[in-house]
N, CA, C and O atoms as CSV, one atom per row, in Angstrom:
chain,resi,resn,atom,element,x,y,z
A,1,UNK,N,N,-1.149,-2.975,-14.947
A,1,UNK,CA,C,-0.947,-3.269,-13.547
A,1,UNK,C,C,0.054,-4.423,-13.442
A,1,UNK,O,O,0.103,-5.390,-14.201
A,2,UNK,N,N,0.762,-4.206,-12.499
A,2,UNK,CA,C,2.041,-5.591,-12.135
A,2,UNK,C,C,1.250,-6.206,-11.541
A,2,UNK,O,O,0.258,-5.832,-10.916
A,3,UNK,N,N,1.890,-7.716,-11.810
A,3,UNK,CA,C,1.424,-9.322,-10.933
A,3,UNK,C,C,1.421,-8.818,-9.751
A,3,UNK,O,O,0.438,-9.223,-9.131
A,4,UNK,N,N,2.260,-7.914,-8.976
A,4,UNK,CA,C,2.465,-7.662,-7.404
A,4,UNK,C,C,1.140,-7.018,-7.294
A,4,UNK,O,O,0.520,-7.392,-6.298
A,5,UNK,N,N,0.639,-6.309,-7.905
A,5,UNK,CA,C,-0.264,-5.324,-7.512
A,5,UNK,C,C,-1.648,-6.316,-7.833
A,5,UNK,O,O,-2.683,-6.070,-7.215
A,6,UNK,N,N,-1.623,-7.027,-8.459
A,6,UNK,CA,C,-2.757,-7.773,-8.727
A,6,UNK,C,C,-3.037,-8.988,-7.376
A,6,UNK,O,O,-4.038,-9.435,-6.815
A,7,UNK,N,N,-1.986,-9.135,-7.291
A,7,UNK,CA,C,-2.044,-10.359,-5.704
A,7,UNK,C,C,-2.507,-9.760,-4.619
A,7,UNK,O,O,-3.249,-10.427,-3.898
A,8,UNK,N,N,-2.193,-8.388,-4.242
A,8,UNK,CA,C,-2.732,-7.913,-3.213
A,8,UNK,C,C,-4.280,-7.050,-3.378
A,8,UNK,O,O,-4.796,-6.580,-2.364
A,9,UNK,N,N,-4.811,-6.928,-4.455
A,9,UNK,CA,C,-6.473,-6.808,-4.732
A,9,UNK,C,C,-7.162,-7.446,-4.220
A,9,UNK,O,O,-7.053,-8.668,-4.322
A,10,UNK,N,N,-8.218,-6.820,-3.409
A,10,UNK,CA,C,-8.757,-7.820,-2.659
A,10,UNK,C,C,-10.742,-7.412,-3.514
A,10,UNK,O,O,-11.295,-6.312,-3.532
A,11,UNK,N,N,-11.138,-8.369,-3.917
A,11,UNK,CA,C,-12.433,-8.038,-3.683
A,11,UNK,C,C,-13.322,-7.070,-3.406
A,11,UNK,O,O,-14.094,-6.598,-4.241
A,12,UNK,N,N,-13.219,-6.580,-1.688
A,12,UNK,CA,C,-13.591,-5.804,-1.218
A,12,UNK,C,C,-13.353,-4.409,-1.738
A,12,UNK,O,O,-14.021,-3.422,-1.429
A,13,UNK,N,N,-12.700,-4.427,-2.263
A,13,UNK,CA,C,-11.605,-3.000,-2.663
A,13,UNK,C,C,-12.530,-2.382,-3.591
A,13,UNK,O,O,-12.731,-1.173,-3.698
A,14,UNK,N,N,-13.283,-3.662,-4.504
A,14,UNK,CA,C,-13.786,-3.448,-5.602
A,14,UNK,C,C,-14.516,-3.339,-6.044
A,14,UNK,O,O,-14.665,-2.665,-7.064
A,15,UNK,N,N,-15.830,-4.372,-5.085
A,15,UNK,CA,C,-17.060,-4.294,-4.940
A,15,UNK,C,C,-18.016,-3.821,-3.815
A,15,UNK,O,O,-17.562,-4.747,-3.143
A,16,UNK,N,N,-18.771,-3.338,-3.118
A,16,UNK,CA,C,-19.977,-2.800,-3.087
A,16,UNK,C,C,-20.495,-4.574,-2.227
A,16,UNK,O,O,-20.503,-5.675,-2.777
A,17,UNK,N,N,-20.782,-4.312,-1.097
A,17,UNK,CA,C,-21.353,-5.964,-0.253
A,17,UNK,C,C,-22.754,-5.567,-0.845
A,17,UNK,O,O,-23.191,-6.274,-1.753
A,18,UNK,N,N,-23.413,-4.612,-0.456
A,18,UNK,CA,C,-25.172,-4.370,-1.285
A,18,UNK,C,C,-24.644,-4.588,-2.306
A,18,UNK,O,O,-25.471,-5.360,-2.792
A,19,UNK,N,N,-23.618,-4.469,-3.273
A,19,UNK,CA,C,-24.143,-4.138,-4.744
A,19,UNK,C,C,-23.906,-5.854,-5.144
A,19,UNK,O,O,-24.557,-6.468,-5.988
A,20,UNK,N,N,-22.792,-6.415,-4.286
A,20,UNK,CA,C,-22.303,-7.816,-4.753
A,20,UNK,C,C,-23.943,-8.521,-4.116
A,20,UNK,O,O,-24.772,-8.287,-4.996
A,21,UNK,N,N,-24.433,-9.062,-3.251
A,21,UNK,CA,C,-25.582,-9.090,-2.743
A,21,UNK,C,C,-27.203,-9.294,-3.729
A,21,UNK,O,O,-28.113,-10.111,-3.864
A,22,UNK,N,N,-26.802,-8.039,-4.204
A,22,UNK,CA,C,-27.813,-7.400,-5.295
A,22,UNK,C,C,-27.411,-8.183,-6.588
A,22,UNK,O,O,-28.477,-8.620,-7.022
A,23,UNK,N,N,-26.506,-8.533,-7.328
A,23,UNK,CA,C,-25.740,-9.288,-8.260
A,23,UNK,C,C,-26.115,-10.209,-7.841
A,23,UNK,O,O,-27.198,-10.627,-8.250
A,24,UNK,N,N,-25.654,-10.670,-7.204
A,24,UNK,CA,C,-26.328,-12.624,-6.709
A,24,UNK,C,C,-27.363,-12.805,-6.730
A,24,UNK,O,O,-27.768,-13.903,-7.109
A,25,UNK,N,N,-28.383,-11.646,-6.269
A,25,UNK,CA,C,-29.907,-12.226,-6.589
A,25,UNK,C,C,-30.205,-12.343,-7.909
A,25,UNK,O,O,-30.831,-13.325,-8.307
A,26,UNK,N,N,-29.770,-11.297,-8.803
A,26,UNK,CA,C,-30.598,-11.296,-9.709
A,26,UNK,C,C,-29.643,-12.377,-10.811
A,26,UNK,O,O,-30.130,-12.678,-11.900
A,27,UNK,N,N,-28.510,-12.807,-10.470
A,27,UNK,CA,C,-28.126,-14.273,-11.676
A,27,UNK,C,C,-28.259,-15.237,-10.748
A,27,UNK,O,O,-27.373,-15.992,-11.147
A,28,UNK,N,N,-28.730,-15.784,-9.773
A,28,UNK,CA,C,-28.473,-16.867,-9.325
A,28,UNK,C,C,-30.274,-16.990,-8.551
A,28,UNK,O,O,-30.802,-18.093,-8.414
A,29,UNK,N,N,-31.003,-15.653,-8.120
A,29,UNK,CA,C,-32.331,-15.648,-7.878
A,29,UNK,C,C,-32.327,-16.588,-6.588
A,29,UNK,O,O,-31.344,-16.286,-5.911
A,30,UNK,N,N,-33.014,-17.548,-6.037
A,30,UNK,CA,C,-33.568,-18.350,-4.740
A,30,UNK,C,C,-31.595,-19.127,-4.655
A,30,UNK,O,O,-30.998,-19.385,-3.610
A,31,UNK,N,N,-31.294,-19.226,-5.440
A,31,UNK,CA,C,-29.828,-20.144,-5.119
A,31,UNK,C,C,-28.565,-18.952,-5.032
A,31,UNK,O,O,-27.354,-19.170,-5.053
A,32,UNK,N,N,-29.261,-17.647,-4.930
A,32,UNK,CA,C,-28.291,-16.762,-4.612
A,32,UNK,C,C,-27.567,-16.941,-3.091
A,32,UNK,O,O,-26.383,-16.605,-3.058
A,33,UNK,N,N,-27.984,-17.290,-2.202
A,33,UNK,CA,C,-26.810,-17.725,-0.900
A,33,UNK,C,C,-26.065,-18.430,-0.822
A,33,UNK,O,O,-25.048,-18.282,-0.144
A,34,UNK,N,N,-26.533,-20.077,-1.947
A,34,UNK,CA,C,-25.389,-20.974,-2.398
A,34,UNK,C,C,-24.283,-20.682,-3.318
A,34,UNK,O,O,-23.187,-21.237,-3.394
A,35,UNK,N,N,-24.715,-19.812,-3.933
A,35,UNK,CA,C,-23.414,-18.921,-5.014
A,35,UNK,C,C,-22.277,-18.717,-3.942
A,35,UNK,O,O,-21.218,-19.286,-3.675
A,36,UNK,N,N,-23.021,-17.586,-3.427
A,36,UNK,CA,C,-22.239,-16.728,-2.091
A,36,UNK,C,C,-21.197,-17.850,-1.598
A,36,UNK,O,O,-19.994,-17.735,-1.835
A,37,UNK,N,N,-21.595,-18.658,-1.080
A,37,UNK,CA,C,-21.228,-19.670,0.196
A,37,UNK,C,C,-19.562,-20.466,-0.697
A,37,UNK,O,O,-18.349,-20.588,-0.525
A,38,UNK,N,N,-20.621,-20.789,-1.623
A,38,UNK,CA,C,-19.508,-21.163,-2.654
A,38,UNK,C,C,-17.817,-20.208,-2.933
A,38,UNK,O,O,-16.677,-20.641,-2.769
A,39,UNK,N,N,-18.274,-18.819,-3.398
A,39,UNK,CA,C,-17.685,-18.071,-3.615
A,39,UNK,C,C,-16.567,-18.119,-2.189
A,39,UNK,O,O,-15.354,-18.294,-2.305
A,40,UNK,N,N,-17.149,-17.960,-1.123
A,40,UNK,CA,C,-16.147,-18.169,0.070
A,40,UNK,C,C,-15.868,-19.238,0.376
A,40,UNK,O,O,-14.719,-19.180,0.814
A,41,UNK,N,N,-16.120,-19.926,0.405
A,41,UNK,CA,C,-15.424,-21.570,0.455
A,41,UNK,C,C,-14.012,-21.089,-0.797
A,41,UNK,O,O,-12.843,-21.133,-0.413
A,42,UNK,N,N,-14.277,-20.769,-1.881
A,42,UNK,CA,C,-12.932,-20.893,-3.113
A,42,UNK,C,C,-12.220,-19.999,-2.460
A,42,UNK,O,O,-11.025,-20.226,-2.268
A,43,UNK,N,N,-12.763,-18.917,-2.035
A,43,UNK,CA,C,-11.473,-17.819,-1.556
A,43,UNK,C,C,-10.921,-18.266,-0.065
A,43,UNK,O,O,-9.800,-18.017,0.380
A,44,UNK,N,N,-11.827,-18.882,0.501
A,44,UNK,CA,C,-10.988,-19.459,1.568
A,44,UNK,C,C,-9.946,-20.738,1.277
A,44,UNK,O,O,-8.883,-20.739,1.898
A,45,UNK,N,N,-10.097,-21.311,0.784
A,45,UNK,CA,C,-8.939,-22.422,0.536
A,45,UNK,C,C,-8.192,-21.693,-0.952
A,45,UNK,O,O,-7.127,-22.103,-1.414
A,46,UNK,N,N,-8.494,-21.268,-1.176
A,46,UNK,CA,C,-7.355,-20.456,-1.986
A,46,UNK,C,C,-6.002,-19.595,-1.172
A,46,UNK,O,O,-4.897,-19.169,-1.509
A,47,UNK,N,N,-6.874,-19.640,0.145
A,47,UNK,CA,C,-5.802,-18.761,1.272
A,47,UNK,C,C,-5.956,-17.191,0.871
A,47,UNK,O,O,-4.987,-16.455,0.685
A,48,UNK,N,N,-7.633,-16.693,0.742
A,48,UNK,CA,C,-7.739,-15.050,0.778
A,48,UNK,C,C,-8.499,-14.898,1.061
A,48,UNK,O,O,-9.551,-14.997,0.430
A,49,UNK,N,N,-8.238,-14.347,2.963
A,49,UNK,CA,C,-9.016,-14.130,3.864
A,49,UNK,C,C,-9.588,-12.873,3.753
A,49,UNK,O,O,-10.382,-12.867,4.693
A,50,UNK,N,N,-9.674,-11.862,3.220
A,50,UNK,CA,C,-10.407,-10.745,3.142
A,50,UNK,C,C,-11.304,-11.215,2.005
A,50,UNK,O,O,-12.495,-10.976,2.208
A,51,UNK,N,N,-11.069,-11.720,1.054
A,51,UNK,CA,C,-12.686,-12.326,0.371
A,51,UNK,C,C,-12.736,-12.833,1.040
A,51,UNK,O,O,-13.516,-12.154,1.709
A,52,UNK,N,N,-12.473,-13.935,1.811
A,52,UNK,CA,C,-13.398,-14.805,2.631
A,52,UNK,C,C,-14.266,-14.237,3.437
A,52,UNK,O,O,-15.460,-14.520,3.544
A,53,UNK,N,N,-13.621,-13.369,4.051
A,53,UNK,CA,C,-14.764,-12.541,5.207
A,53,UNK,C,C,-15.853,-11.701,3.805
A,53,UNK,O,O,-17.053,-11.973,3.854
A,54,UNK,N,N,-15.378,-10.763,2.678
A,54,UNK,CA,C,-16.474,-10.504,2.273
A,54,UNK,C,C,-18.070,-11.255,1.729
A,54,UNK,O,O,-19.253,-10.914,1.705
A,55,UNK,N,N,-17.151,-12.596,1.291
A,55,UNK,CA,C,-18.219,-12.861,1.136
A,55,UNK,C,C,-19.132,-14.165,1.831
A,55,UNK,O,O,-20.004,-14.847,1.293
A,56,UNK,N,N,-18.577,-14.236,3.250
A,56,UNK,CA,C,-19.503,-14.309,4.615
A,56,UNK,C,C,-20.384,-13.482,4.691
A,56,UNK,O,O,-21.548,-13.824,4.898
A,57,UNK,N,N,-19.895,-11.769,4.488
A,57,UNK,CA,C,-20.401,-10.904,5.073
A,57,UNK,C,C,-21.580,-10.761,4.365
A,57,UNK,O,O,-22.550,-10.177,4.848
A,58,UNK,N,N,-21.573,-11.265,3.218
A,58,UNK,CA,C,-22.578,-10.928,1.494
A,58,UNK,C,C,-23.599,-12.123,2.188
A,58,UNK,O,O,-24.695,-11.853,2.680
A,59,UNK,N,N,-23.003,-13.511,2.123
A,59,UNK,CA,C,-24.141,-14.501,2.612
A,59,UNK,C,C,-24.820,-13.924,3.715
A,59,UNK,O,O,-25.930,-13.505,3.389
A,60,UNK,N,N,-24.564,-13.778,4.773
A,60,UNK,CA,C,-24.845,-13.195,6.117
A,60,UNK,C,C,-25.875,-12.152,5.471
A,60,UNK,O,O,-27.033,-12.436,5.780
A,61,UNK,N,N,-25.749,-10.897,4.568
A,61,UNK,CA,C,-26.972,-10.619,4.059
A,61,UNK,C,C,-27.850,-10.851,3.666
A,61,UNK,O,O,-28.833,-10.122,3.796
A,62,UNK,N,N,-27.857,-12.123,2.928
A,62,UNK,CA,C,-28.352,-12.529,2.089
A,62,UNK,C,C,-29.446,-13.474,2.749
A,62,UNK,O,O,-30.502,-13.774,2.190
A,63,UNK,N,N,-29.030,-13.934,4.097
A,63,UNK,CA,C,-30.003,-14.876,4.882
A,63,UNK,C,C,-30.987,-13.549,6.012
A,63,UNK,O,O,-31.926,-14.013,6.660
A,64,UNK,N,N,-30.826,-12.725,6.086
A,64,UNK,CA,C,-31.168,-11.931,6.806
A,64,UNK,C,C,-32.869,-11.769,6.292
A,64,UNK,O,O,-33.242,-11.779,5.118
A,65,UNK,N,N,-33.528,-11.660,7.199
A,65,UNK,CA,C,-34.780,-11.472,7.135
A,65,UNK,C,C,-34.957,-10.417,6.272
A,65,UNK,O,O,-33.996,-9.648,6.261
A,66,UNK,N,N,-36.250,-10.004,5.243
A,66,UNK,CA,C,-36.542,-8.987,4.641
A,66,UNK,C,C,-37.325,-8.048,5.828
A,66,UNK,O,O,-37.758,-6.931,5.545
């Protein structure tokens, strides 16, 4: 794959919000929303707003009532 094609990969493309979600619980367990939160904080000041929104969208699951 070219550098060009690698810059415009977004996350989303790649992962699964249940499946990323599901991943966070089970390595990170009760501190799985702080992972998350984390994870979008880096992609947001990295300047990549489509991870950023995914993984809002992942925390935002992740606080949701069972």
């Amino acid at each position: 794959m070219r550098s060009a094609d690698l810059a415009a990969l977004r996350i989303a493309d790649l992962v699964d919000r249940d499946e990323a979600a599901q991943a966070a619980i089970e390595l990170y367990g009760m501190e799985a929303p702080t992972a998350v939160a984390h994870s979008a904080l880096e992609a947001h000041f990295d300047g990549r707003p489509d991870d950023y929104r995914f993984w809002c969208d992942v925390f935002h699951q992740l606080r949701k009532p069972n």
